[in-house]
Each structure stands twice: as structure tokens, then as C-alpha cells.
N, C-alpha and C positions, 0 to 999 in steps of 0.2 A: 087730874093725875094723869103722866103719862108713863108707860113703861115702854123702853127701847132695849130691842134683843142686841148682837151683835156677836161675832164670833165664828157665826155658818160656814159651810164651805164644802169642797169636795176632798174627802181622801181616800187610803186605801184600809181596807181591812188590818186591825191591828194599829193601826195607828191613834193618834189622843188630839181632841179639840177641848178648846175653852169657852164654852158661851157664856156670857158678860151679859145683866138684865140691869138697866140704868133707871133709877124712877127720878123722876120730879113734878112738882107741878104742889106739890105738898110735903109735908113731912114724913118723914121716913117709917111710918108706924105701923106698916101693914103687921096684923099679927101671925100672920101666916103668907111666906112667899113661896111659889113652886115652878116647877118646869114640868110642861105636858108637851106631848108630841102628835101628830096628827102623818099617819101614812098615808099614800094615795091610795082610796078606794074601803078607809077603815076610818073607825070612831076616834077621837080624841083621847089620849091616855093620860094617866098621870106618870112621869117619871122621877118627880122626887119633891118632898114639901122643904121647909124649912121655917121653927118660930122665930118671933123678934129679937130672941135675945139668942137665936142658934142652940137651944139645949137641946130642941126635939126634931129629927130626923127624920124621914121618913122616904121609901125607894119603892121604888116597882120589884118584883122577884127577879124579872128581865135584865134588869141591870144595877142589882146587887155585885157587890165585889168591885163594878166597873167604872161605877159613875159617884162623883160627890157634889153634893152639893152645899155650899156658903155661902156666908152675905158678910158684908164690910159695912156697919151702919153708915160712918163716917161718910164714908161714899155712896152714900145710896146705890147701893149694887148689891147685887145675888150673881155667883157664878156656878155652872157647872161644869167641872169639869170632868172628861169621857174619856176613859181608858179602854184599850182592845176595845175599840167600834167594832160592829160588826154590821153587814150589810143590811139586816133588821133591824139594825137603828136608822135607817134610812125616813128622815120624815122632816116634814118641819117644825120645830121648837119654840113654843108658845112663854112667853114668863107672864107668871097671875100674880095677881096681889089680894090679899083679903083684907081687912077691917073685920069680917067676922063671920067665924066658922059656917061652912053651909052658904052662903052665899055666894052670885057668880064674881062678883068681884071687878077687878080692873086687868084686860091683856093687852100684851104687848100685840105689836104687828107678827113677829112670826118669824124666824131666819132659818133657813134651808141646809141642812146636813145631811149631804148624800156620800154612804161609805160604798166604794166597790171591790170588789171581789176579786 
């Protein structure tokens, strides 16, 4: 199984990125996909889950209102997409995949979004 980010970049405050999480290597089944971030010099966070079939949601309180996340089975892809960045989302963006709750799972390499101020 591989999962590849895509979508990182530099912008400024207020502005909106897309991060793209591409799986293959197997079937598209994970029951649970998400996006966590990692800042320099801080733990790992979760920023937002998402089940196989997209009924159930789930966000950081941080970036409620700002950030969505889906997934296209078809495409084996999960996106999130980030509204009004703000320089505290400054991190790198990890995409997991699960087969089953509680476990570490499968991640991606990691893509770099830094918002400035």
C-alpha cells in the first residue's frame, strides 16, 4: 500500500490550498482516511478523519469552519481542502489510512504547507 500527498506549497494568510492523498498498491478500502499535521518543534496532530463510504467526519476544533475533508473512491483519493490558512497551519501534512480503528495504519510521505503572514 502506498499513500502519496500532493498539493503543498507556500501561500499567504487567508488564502485556500488543496491537498490530494492518492493510494494504490491495493484496494481502496481503508475504513478510515485522515490528514494529521506535524509542526516544527510539536507532536503530530490529527486534522480531520474521514469513513469509507464518507458518512462520518471528523476535524480538529482548530480548523473547524476552515478545512474539508473527502475522498473520491473511484479515484482512490482523499482531499482536503483549507480555507482562510492561517500561519498556525503552518506544518507538514501527513495522509493515514486505516483497515482498522486504533491502529497506526499506512502514511503517506508528507507535503509542506507553509502560510505567511
Amino acid at each position: 500500500v502506498q499513500l502519496v500527498e500532493s498539493g503543498g506549497g507556500l501561500v499567504q494568510a487567508g488564502d485556500s490550498l488543496r491537498l490530494s492523498c492518492a493510494a494504490s498498491g491495493s484496494t481502496f478500502d481503508f475504513y478510515v482516511m485522515g490528514w494529521y499535521r506535524q509542526a516544527p518543534g510539536k507532536q503530530r496532530e490529527l486534522v480531520a478523519t474521514i469513513t469509507h463510504g464518507g458518512e462520518i467526519t471528523t476535524y480538529a476544533d482548530s480548523v473547524k469552519g476552515r478545512f474539508a475533508i473527502s475522498r473520491d473512491n473511484a479515484k482512490n483519493t482523499i482531499y482536503l481542502q483549507m480555507n482562510s490558512l492561517k500561519p498556525e497551519d503552518t506544518a507538514v501534512y501527513y495522509c493515514n489510512g486505516k483497515y482498522i480503528l486504533g491502529t497506526n495504519g499506512y502514511w503517506g510521505q508528507g507535503t509542506q504547507v507553509t502560510v505567511s503572514s
